[in-house]
TORKOL-4160 file (C-alpha; in steps of 0.2 Angstrom, whole numbers, padded with zeros to 4 digits, m for minus):
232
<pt num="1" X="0567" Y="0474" Z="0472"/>
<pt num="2" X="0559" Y="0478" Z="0455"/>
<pt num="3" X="0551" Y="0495" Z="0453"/>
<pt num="4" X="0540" Y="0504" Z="0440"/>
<pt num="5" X="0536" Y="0519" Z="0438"/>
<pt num="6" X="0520" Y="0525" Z="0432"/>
<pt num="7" X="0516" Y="0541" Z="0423"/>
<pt num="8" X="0501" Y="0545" Z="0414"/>
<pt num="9" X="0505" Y="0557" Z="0398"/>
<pt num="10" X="0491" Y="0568" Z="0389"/>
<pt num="11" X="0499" Y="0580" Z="0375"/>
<pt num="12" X="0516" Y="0579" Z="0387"/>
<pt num="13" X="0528" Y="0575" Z="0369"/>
<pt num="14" X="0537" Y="0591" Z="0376"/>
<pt num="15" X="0541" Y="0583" Z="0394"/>
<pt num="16" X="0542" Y="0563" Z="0390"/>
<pt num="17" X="0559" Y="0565" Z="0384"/>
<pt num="18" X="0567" Y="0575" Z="0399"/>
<pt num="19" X="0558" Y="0564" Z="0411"/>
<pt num="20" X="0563" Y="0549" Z="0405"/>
<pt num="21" X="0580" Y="0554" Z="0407"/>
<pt num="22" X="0579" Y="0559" Z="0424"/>
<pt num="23" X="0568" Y="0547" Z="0428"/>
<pt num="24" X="0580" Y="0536" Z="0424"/>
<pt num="25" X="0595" Y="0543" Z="0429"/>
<pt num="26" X="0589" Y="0543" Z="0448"/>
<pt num="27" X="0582" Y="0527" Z="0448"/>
<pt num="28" X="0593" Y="0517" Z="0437"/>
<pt num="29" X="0588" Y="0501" Z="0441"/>
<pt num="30" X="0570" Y="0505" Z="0438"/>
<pt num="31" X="0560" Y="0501" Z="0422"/>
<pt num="32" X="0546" Y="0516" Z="0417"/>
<pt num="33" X="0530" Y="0513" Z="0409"/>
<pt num="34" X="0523" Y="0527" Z="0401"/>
<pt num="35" X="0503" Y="0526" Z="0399"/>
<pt num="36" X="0497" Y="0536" Z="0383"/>
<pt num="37" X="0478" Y="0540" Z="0381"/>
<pt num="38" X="0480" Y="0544" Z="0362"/>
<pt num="39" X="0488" Y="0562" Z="0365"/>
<pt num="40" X="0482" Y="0572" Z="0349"/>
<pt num="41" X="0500" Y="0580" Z="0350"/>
<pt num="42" X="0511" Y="0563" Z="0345"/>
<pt num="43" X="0517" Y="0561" Z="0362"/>
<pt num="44" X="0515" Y="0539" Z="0362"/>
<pt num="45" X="0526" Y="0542" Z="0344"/>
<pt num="46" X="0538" Y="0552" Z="0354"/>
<pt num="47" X="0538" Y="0538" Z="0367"/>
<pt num="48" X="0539" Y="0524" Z="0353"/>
<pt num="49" X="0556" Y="0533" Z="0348"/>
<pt num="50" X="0560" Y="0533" Z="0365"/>
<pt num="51" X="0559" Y="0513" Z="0368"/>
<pt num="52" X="0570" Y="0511" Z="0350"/>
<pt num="53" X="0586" Y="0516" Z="0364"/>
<pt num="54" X="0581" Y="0516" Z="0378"/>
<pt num="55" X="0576" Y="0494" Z="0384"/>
<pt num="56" X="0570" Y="0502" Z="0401"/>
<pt num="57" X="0557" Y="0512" Z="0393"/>
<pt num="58" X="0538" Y="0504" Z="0390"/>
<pt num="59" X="0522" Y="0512" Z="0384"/>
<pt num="60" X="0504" Y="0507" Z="0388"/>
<pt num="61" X="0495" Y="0515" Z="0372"/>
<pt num="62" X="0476" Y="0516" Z="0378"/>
<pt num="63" X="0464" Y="0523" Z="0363"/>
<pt num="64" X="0455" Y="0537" Z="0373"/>
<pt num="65" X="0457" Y="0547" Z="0388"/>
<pt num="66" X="0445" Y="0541" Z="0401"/>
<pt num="67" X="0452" Y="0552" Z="0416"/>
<pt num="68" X="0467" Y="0552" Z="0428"/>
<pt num="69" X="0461" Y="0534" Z="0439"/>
<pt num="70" X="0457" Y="0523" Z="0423"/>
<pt num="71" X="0476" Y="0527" Z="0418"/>
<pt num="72" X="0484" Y="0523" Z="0433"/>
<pt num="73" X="0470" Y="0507" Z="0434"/>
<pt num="74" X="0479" Y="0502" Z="0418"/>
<pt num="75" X="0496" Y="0506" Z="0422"/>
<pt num="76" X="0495" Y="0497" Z="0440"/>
<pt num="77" X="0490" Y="0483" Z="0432"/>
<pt num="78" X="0504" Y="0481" Z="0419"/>
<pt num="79" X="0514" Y="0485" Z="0432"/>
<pt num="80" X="0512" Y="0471" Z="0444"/>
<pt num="81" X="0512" Y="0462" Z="0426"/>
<pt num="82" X="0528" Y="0466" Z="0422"/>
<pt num="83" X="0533" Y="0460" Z="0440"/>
<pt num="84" X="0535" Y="0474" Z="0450"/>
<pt num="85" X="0538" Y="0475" Z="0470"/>
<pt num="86" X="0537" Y="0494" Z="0471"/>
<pt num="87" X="0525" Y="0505" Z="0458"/>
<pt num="88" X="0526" Y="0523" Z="0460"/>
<pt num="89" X="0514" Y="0535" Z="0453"/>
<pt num="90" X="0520" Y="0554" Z="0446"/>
<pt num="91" X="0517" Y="0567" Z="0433"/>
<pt num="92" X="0526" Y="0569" Z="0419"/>
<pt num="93" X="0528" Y="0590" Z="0420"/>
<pt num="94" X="0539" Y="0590" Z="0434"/>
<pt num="95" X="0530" Y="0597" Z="0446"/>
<pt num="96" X="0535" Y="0580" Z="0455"/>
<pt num="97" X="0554" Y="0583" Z="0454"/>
<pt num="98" X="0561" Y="0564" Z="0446"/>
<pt num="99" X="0578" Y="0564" Z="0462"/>
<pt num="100" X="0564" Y="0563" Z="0477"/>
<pt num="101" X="0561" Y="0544" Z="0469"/>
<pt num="102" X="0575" Y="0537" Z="0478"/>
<pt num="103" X="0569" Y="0544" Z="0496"/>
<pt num="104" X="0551" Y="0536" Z="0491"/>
<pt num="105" X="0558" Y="0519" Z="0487"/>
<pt num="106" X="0568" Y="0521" Z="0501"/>
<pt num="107" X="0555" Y="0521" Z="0514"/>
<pt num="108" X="0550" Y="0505" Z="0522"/>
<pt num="109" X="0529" Y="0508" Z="0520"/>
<pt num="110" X="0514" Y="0499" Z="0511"/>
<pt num="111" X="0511" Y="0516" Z="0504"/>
<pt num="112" X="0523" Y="0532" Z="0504"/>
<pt num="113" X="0516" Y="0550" Z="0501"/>
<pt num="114" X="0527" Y="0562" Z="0494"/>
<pt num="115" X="0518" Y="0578" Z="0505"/>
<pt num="116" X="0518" Y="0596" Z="0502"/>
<pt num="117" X="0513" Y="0599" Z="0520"/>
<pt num="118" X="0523" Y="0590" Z="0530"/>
<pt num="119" X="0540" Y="0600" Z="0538"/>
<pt num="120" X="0551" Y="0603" Z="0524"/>
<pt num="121" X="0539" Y="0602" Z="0510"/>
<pt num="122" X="0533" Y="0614" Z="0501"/>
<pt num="123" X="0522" Y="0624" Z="0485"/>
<pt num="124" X="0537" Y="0637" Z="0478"/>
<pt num="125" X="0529" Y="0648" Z="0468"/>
<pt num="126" X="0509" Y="0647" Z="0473"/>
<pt num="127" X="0498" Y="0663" Z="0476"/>
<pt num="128" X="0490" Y="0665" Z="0492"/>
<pt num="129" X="0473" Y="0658" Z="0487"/>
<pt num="130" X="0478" Y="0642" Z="0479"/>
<pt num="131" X="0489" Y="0636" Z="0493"/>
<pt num="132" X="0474" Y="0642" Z="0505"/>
<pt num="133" X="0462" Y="0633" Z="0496"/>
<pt num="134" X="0472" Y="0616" Z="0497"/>
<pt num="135" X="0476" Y="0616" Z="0515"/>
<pt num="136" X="0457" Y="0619" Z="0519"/>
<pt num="137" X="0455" Y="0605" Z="0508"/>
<pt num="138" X="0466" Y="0592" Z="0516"/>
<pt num="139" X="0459" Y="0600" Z="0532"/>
<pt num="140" X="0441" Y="0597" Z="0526"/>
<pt num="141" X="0446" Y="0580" Z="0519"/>
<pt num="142" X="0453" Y="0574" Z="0537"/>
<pt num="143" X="0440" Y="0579" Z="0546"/>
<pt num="144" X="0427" Y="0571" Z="0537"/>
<pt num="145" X="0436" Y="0554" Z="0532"/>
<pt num="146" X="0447" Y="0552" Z="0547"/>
<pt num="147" X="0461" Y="0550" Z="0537"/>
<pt num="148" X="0478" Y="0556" Z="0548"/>
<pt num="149" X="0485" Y="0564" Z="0532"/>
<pt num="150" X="0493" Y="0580" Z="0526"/>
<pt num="151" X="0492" Y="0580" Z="0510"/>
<pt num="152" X="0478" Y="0568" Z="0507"/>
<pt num="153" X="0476" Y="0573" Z="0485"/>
<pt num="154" X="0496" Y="0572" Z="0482"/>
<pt num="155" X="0500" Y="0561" Z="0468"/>
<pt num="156" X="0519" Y="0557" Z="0469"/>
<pt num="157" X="0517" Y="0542" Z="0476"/>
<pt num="158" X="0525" Y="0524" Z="0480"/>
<pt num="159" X="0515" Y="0507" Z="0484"/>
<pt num="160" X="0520" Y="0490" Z="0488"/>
<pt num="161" X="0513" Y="0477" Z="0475"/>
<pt num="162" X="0505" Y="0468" Z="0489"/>
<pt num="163" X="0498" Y="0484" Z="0497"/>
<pt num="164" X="0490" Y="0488" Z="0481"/>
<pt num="165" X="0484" Y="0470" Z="0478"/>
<pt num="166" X="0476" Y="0470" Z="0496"/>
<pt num="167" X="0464" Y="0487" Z="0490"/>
<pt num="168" X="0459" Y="0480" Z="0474"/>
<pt num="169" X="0462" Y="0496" Z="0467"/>
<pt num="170" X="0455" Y="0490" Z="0450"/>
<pt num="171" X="0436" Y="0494" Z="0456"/>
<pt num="172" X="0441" Y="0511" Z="0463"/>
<pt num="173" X="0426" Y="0521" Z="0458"/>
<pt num="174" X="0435" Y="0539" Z="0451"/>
<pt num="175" X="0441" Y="0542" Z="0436"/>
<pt num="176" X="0448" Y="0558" Z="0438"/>
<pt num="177" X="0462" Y="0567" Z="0451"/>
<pt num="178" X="0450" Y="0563" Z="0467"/>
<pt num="179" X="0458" Y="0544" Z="0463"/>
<pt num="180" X="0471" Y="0549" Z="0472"/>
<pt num="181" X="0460" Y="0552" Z="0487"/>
<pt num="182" X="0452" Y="0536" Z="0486"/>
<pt num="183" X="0468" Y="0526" Z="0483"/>
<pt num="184" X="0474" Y="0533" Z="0499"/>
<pt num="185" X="0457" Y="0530" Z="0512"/>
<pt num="186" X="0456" Y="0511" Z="0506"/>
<pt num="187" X="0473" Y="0509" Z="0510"/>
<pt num="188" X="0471" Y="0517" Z="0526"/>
<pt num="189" X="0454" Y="0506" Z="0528"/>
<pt num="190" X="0463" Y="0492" Z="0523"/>
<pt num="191" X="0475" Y="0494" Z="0539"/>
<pt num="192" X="0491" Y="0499" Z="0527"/>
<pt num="193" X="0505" Y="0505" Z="0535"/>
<pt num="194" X="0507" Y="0524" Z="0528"/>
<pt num="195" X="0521" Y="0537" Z="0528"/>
<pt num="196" X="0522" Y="0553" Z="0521"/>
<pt num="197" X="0541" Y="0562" Z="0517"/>
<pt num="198" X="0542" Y="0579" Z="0510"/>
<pt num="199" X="0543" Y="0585" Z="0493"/>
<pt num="200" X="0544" Y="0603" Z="0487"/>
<pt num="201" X="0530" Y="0604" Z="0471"/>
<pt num="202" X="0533" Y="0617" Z="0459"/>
<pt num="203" X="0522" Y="0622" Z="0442"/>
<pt num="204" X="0527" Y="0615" Z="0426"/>
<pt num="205" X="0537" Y="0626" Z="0412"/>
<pt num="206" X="0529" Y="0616" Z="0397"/>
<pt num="207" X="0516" Y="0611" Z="0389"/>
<pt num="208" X="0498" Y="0616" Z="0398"/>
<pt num="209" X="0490" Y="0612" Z="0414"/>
<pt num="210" X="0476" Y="0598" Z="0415"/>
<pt num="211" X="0470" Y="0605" Z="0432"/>
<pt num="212" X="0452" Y="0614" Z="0433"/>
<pt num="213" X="0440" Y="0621" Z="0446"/>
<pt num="214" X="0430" Y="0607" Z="0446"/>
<pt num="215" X="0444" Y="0597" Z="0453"/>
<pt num="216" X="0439" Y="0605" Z="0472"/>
<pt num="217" X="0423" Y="0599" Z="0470"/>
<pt num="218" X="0425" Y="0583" Z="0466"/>
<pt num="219" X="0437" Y="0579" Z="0480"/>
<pt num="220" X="0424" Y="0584" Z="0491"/>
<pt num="221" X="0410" Y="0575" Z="0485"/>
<pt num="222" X="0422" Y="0559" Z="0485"/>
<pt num="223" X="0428" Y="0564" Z="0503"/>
<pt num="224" X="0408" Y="0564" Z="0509"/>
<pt num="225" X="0404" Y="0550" Z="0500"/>
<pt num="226" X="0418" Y="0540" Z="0510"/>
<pt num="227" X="0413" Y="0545" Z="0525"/>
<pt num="228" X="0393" Y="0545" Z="0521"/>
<pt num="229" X="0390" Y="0537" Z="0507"/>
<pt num="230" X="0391" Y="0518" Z="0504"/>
<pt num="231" X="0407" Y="0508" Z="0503"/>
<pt num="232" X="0420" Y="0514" Z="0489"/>
């Protein structure tokens, strides 16, 4: 079994270094592919110096950031490329923490969530209001889609080369974090088998967040358009 892993960077040069290493060190018979959307901060050249030791080590430079989705579009498709049975999906400020990978690749699934809110995961660290208003909105989102999961928005992910061949995930409609929402109805729709293993999510110590208020929003126009709108 070959497996990728994806991680989308924007101004990360702080984090790709110490990711790849444990990235690597927990998965060592996986290959990582960076995808770059021309950090400002040198972060592809601190990738580029990566791959000069490192053979495992690939980066997707793309010449402008387009969102969250449109990376992951790219970098699922150089995945499968580059041969892969298994892709996972993860940030690089490890907030998903790099030793969960082996329990993902583990799991015999089309698709396998790492979940905040299943027993034994968890949010360390988060105020009252943000871990309220993320459990009324997986509780929003599986209400109105259907979808029987915890932790619907999670992006520490792993996929099957065949499941994601089977969504054509390359016309996904959203470009930004509600991708991950997306990603997971059609392969639901699809008839994919899902599972969803805890994973404890903590705050990144470097470099700045990319999350904003508008993020809420979006998930739910995406989740009402799923279940309302016309076919995504």
């Amino acid at each position: 079994m070959k497996a990728v892993v994806v991680i989308p960077t924007y101004d990360e040069r702080e984090n790709v270094g110490p990711m790849a290493d444990a990235v690597l060190a927990a998965v060592p018979d996986a290959e990582l592919l960076f995808v770059d959307d021309n950090s400002p901060d040198g972060t592809g050249d601190a990738i580029e110096a990566l791959m000069k030791s490192e053979p495992r080590i690939r980066c997707l430079h793309r010449t402008k950031k387009e969102g969250l989705g449109r990376a992951y579009v790219a970098g699922f498709e150089a995945a499968l490329g580059m041969g892969a049975d298994r892709v996972v999906q993860m940030d690089c400020d490890f907030s998903h923490d790099p030793k969960d990978l082996p329990h993902l690749l583990a799991e015999d699934a089309d698709l396998v969530i790492g979940s905040r809110y299943v027993k034994g995961g968890g949010t360390p660290g988060w105020p009252f209001k943000r871990r309220l208003i993320s459990r009324a909105g997986g509780v929003f989102i599986r209400i109105v889609t259907g979808m029987p999961l915890r932790d619907p928005t999670g992006g520490f992910k792993c996929w099957t080369a065949a499941a994601l061949r089977k969504i054509d995930f390359a016309t996904v409609a959203s470009a930004g974090y509600s991708f991950q929402l997306e990603m997971n109805h059609r392969a639901w729709k699809a008839g994919c088998s899902i599972r969803e293993i805890p994973i404890v999510f903590t705050d990144r110590t470097r470099g700045y967040s990319k999350i904003t208020p508008g993020i809420a929003v979006e998930s739910v126009k995406i989740a009402l358009a799923l279940r309302f709108g016309k076919k995504r």
